[in-house]
Backbone as CSV, one residue per row, in Angstrom:
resi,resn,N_x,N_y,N_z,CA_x,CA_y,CA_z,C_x,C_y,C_z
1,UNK,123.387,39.927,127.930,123.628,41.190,127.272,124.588,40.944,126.112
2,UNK,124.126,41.311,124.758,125.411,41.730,123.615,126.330,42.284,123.732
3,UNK,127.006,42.172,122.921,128.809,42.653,123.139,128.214,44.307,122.989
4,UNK,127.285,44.695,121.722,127.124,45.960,121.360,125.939,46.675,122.506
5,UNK,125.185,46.090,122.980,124.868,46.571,124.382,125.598,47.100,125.326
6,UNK,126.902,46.019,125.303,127.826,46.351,126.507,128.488,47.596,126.131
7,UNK,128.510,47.331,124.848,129.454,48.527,124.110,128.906,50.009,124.212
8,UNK,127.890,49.801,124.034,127.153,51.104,123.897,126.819,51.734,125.843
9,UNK,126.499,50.738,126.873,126.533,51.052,127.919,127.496,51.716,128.627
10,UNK,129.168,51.261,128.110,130.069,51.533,128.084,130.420,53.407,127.692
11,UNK,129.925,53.132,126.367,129.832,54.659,126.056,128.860,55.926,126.526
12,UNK,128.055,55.589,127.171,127.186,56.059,127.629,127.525,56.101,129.240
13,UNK,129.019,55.684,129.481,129.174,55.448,130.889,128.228,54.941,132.098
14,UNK,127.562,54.140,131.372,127.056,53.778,132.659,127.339,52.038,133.102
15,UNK,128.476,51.779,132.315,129.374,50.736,132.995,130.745,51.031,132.251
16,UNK,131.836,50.488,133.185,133.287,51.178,133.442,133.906,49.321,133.218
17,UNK,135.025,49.508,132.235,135.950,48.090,132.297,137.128,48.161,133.493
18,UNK,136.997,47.344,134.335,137.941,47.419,135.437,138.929,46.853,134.664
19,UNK,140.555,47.573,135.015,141.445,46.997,134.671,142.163,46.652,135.722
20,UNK,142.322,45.195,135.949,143.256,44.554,136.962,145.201,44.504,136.399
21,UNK,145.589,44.634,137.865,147.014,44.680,137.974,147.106,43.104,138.141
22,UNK,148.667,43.103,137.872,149.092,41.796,138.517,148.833,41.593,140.314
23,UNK,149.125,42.518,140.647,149.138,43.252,142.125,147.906,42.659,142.275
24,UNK,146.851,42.573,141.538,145.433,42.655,142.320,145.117,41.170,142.235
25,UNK,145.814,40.616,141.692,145.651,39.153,141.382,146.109,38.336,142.667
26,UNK,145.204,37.252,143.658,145.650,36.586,144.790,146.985,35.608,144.584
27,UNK,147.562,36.132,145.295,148.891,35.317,145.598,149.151,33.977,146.013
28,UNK,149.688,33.184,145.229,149.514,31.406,145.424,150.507,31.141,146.786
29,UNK,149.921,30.748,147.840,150.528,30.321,148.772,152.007,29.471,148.779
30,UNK,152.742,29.647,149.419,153.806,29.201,149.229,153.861,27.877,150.141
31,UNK,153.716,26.272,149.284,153.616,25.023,150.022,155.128,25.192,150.973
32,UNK,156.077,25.444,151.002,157.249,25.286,151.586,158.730,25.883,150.642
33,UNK,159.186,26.300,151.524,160.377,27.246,151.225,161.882,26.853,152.068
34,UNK,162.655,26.151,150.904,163.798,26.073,151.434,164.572,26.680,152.191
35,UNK,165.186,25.529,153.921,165.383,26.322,154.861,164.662,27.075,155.549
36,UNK,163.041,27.268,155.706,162.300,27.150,156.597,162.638,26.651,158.178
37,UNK,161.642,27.361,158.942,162.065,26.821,160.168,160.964,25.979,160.282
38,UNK,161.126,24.613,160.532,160.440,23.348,160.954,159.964,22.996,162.576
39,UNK,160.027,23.925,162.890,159.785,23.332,164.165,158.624,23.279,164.805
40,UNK,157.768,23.812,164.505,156.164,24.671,164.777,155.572,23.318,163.623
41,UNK,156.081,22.916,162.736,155.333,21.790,161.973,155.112,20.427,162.885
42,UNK,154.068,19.576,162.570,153.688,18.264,162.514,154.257,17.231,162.145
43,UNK,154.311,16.327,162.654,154.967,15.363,161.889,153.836,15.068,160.354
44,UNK,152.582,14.968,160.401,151.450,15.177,159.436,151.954,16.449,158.607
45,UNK,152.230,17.101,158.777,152.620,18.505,157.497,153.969,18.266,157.282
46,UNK,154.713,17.912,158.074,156.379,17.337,157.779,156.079,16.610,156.816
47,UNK,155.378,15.395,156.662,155.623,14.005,155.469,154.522,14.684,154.599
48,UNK,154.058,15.735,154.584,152.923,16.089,153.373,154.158,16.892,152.590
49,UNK,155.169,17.486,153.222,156.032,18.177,152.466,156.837,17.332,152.069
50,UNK,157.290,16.748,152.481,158.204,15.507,151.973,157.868,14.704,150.749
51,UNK,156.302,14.890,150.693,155.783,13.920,149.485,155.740,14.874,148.488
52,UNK,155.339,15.948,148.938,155.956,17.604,148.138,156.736,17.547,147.204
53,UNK,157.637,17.368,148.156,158.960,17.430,147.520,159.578,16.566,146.104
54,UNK,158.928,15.193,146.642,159.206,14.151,146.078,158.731,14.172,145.233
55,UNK,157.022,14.554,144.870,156.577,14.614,143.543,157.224,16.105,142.931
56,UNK,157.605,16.997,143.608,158.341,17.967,142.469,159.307,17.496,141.478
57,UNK,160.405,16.579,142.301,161.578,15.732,142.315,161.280,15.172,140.941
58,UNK,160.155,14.351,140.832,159.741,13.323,140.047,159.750,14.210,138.938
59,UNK,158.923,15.600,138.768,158.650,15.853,137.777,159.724,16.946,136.838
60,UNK,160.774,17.100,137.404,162.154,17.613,137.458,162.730,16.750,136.717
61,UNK,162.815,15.634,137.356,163.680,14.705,136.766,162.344,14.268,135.327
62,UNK,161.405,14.211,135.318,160.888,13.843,133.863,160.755,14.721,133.039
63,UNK,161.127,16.069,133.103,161.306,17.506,132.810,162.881,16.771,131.747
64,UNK,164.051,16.782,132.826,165.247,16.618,131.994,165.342,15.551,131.520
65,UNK,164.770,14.323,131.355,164.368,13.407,130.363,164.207,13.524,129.193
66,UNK,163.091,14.476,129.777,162.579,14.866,128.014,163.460,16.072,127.271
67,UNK,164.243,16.876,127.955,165.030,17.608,127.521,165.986,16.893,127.196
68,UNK,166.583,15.941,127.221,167.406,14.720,126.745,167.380,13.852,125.692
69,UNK,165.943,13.662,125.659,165.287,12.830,124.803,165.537,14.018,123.282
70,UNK,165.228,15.252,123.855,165.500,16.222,122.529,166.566,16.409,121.826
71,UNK,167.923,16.982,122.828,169.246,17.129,122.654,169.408,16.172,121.845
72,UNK,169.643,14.621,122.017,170.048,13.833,121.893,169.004,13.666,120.192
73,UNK,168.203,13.561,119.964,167.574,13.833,118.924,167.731,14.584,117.735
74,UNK,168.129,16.005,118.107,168.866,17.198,117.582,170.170,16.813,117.342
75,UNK,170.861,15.969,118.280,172.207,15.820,117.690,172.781,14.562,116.737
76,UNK,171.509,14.128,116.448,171.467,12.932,115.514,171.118,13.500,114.304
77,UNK,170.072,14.453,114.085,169.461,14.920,113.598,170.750,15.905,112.502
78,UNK,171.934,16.481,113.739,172.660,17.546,113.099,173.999,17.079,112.994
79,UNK,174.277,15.593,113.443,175.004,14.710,113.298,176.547,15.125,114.233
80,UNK,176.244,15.583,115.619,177.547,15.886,116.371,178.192,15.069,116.679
């Protein structure tokens, strides 16, 4: 169907644009939440979070790297 098909179907009401909320949008599961209770876990879901963790870790720390790599750039740049 054309945009001006749609358009005109539209006006003619006999199709409606749904407008979605944030609300209506599915909610991303939460892998793990600091201070959780652990005890009901696996040792298998224990070290899946752990590796979790670790690759967050990783990418945190290559996050402020590169925010470093900038500063430090900028202040050459502006001569501090």
């Amino acid at each position: 169907m054309t945009t001006a098909a749609a358009a005109a179907r539209f006006l003619r009401g006999e199709a409606k644009i749904s407008a979605k909320d944030d609300d209506d949008k599915p909610k991303k599961k939460i892998a793990h939440e600091i201070g959780q209770d652990l005890t009901l876990l696996s040792v298998e879901e224990l070290g899946a979070r752990v590796q979790l963790l670790r690759d967050e870790i990783q990418r945190i720390e290559a996050d402020m790297t590169q925010k470093r790599a900038s500063r430090s750039a900028a202040d050459q740049f502006f001569k501090r």
